[in-house]
C-alpha positions in Angstrom: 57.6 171.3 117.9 59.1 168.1 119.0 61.1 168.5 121.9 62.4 164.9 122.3 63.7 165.4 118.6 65.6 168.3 120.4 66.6 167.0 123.8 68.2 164.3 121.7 69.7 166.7 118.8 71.6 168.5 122.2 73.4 164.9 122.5 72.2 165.4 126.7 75.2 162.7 127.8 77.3 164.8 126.5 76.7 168.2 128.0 78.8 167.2 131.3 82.0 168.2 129.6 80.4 171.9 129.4 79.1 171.7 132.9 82.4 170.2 134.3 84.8 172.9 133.5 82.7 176.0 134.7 82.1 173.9 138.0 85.8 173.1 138.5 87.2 177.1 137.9 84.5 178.5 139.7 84.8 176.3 143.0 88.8 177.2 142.8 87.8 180.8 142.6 86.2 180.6 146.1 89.7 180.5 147.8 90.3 183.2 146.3 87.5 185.2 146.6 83.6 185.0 147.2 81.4 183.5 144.5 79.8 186.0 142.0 76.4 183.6 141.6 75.0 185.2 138.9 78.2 185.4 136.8 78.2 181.7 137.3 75.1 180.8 136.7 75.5 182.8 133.1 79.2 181.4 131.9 77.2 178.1 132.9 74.8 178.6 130.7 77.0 180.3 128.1 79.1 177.4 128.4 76.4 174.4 127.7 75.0 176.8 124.4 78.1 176.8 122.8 78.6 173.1 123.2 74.7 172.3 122.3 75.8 174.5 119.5 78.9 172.2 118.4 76.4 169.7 118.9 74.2 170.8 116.4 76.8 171.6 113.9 77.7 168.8 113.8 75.1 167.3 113.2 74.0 169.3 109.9 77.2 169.5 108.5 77.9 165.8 108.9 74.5 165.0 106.9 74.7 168.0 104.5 78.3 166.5 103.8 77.6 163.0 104.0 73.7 162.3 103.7 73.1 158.9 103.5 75.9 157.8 102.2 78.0 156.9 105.4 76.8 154.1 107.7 76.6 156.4 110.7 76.0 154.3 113.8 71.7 155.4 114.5 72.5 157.0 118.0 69.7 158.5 118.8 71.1 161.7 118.4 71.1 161.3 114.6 68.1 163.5 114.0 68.0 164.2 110.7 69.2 160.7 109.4 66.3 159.4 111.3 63.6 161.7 110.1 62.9 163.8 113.0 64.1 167.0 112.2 65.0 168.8 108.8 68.2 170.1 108.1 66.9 173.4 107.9 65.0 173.1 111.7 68.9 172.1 113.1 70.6 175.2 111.1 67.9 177.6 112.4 68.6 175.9 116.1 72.7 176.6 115.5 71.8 180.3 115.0 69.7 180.3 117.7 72.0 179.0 120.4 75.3 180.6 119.3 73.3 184.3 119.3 72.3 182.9 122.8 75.6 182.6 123.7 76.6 185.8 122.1 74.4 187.4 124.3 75.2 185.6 127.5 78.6 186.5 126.6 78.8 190.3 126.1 76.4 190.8 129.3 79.3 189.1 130.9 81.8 191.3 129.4 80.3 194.2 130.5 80.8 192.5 134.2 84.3 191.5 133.6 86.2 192.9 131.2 87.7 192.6 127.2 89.7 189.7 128.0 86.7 187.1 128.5 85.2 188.8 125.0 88.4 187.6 123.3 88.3 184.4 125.0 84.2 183.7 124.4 85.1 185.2 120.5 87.3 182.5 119.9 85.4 179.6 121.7 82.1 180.1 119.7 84.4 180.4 116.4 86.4 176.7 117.1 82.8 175.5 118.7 81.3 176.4 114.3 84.6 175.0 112.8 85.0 172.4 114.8 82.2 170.2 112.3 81.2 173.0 110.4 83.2 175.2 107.3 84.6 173.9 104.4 87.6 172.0 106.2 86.6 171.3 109.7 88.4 171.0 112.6 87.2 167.7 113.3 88.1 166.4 110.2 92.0 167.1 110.0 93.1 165.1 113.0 93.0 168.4 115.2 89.8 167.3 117.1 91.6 166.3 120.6 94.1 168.7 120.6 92.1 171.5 120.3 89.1 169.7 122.8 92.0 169.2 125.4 92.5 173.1 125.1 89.5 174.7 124.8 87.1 172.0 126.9 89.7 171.8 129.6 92.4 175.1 130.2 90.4 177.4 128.0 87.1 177.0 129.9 88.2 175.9 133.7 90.8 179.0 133.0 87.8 181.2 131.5 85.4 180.4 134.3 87.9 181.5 137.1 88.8 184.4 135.3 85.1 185.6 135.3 85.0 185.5 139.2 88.5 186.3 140.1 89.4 188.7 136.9 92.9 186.8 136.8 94.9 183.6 135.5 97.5 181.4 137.4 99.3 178.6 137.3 97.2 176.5 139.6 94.1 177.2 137.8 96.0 176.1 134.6 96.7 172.5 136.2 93.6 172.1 138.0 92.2 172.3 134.4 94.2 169.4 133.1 92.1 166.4 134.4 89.4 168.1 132.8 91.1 168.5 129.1 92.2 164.7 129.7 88.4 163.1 131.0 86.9 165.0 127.9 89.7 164.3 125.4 88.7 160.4 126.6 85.4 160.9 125.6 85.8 162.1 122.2 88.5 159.7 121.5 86.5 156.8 122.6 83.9 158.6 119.9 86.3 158.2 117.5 87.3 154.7 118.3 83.9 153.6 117.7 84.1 155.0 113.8 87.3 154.8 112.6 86.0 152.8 109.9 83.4 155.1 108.7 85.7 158.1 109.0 88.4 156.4 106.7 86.1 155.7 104.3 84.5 159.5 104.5 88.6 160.7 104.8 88.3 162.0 108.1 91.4 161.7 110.6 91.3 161.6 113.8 94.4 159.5 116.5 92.3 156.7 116.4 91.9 156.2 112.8 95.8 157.2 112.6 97.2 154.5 115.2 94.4 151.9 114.9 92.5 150.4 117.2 94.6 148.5 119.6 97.0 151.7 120.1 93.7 153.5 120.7 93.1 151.3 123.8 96.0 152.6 125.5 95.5 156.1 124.4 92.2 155.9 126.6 93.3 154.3 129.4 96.5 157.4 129.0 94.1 159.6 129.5 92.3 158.6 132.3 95.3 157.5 133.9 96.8 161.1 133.3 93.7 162.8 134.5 93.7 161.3 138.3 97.3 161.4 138.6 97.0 164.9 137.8 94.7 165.0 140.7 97.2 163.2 142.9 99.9 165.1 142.3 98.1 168.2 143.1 96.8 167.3 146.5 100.1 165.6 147.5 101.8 168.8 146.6 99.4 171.1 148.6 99.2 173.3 145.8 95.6 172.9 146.6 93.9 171.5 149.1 93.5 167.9 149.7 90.4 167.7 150.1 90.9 168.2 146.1 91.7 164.4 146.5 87.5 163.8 146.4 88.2 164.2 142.6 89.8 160.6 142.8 86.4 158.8 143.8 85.2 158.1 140.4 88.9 155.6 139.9 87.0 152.1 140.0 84.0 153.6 138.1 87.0 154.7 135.5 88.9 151.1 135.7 85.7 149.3 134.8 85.3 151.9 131.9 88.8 151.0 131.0 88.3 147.3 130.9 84.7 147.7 129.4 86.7 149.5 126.4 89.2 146.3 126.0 86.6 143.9 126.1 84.4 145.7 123.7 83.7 143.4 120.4 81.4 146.2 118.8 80.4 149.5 117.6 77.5 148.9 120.5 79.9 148.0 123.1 82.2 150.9 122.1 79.1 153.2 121.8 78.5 152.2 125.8 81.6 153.2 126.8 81.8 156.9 125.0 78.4 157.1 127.3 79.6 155.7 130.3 82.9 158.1 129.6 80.6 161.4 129.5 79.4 160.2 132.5 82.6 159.7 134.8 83.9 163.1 132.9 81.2 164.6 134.7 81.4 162.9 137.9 85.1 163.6 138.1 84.8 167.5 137.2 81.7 167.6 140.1 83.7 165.4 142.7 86.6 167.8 141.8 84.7 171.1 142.1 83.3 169.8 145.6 86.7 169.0 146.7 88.2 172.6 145.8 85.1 173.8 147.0 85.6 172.4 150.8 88.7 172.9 150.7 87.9 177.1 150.4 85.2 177.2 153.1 87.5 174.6 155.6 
C-alpha cells in the first residue's frame, strides 16, 4: 500500500475546515456545560471521514467523468491522473470512510439522540453528491451555498448539539465565520479553474462573475467572517475573549493581497493553500477564545 498516495488522496490542507467547526461548537458548549471528551473526540473524527470522503469522491468522479480530457492543474492530490492510485483503490477507500463515519455516527446517536442521526444522514448524503451522482452538487453552481451551510452552521451547530443536546441562536452565529473562512477556500478553488470548468460546463460564482468580481467575493468573505467575530465580542453575546479569533487578520490581509496580485493558476493554487490554512487558524484561535472565556 502506498500511503503517501493516500495522505495526498485525503487533500491533508484541507482537512482544517473539518477540524475547525467541531473545535468551535464544542469549546462554546463548555459555558454551557462540561465537555463530554469522548463524544468529541468521535464527532471529530466523524467529522474529518466524511470530508476525506468528499475528498475522495471527488476525486473519482472528476476522472471517471473527465479522464484525461480536462487540463486539471497536477496538485498533488490528483492521484489517479498521476498514476498513483486506480480508480477502483479510491472507490473502495470512499466506501471505506463513509461506513467509518456511519459507524462513528450511530455510536454517537445512541449517546445523543435521533436528531444528530438526521443531521449525520444528511451530511454524509451532500458530502457523496457533492462530486459524486449523475448531477453533482458541485457542478450546478450550488457548491458555496451548501459548503457555507453544512461546513459552517450544520457542523459548529451539530458539534454543540452533541455536548449540550440543544440549538441556539448564539451557536448559530458563532458558526458564521466558520461557513464564511471555508466558503473562501473553496471559492479561491474555484477561482483558480474557472477556465477548465467552463470548458467541462461546470458553474460555480467564480466562473459566473469572472475573475475580477471573484477578487472581491474573497476578500467579502474574509472580511464578513472577522466582523462576525467583532460584532459578537462587542455585543457580549459571548465572551470577549472570543476576540482571540481576530489574530489571524494580517495573516488574512496578506492572503487577500496575495490573491490580487496573483498572475497564475500557481499563484492562485498558493492562496487556496494558504486559505485552508488561516480557515484553520481562525476556527482554533476562535475555539481557544470561547474556550477561556468558559473556564474565566
Amino acid at each position: 500500500m502506498d500511503l503517501k498516495a493516500w495522505f495526498w488522496a485525503t487533500r491533508p490542507f484541507s482537512l482544517s475546515a473539518s477540524v475547525a467547526p467541531v473545535l468551535v461548537g464544542s469549546s462554546l458548549a463548555l459555558s454551557v456545560q462540561g465537555m463530554d471528551w469522548l463524544l468529541f473526540a468521535l464527532t471529530l473524527m466523524a467529522s474529518v471521514a466524511i470530508q476525506i470522503g468528499t475528498n475522495l469522491t471527488d476525486e473519482y468522479s472528476d476522472h471517471r467523468h473527465h479522464g484525461q480530457t480536462a487540463q486539471k492543474f497536477l496538485a498533488p492530490h490528483k492521484v489517479i491522473q498521476r498514476g498513483l492510485l486506480s480508480e477502483r483503490a479510491v472507490l473502495i477507500g470512499i466506501v471505506a470512510v463513509f461506513g467509518y463515519a456511519i459507524a462513528v455516527g450511530l455510536f454517537i446517536v445512541s449517546q445523543t439522540g435521533w436528531q444528530i442521526l438526521a443531521i449525520g444522514l444528511v451530511s454524509v448524503a451532500v458530502a457523496y453528491l457533492y462530486s459524486g451522482g449523475p448531477k453533482p452538487i458541485g457542478t450546478l453552481g450550488l457548491g458555496e451555498p451548501f459548503v457555507f451551510v453544512f461546513m459552517g452552521p450544520v457542523m459548529v451547530m451539530g458539534s454543540y448539539y452533541v455536548q449540550v443536546q440543544q440549538v441556539t441562536l448564539i451557536a448559530f452565529l458563532i458558526s458564521l465565520p466558520v461557513a464564511f473562512t471555508v466558503t473562501a477556500i473553496l471559492h479561491c478553488n474555484n477561482l483558480r479553474d474557472v477556465t477548465e470548468d467552463r470548458t467541462v460546463g461546470k458553474l460555480s460564482i467564480a466562473g459566473a462573475i469572472g475573475p475580477t468580481p471573484s477578487l472581491w467575493v474573497y476578500a467579502g468573505l474574509l472580511a464578513a467572517a472577522y466582523g462576525t467575530v467583532v460584532a459578537l465580542g462587542v455585543s457580549g453575546s459571548v465572551p470577549r475573549w472570543v476576540l482571540l479569533g481576530l489574530l489571524p487578520v494580517p495573516w488574512a490581509y496578506g492572503a487577500v493581497r496575495q490573491l490580487f496580485a496573483a498572475s497564475d493558476r500557481l499563484a492562485v493554487n498558493r492562496v487556496m493553500v494558504r486559505s485552508g490554512k488561516l480557515q484553520g487558524w481562525s476556527g482554533v484561535t476562535l475555539a481557544v477564545g470561547l474556550a477561556l472565556g468558559a473556564w474565566a
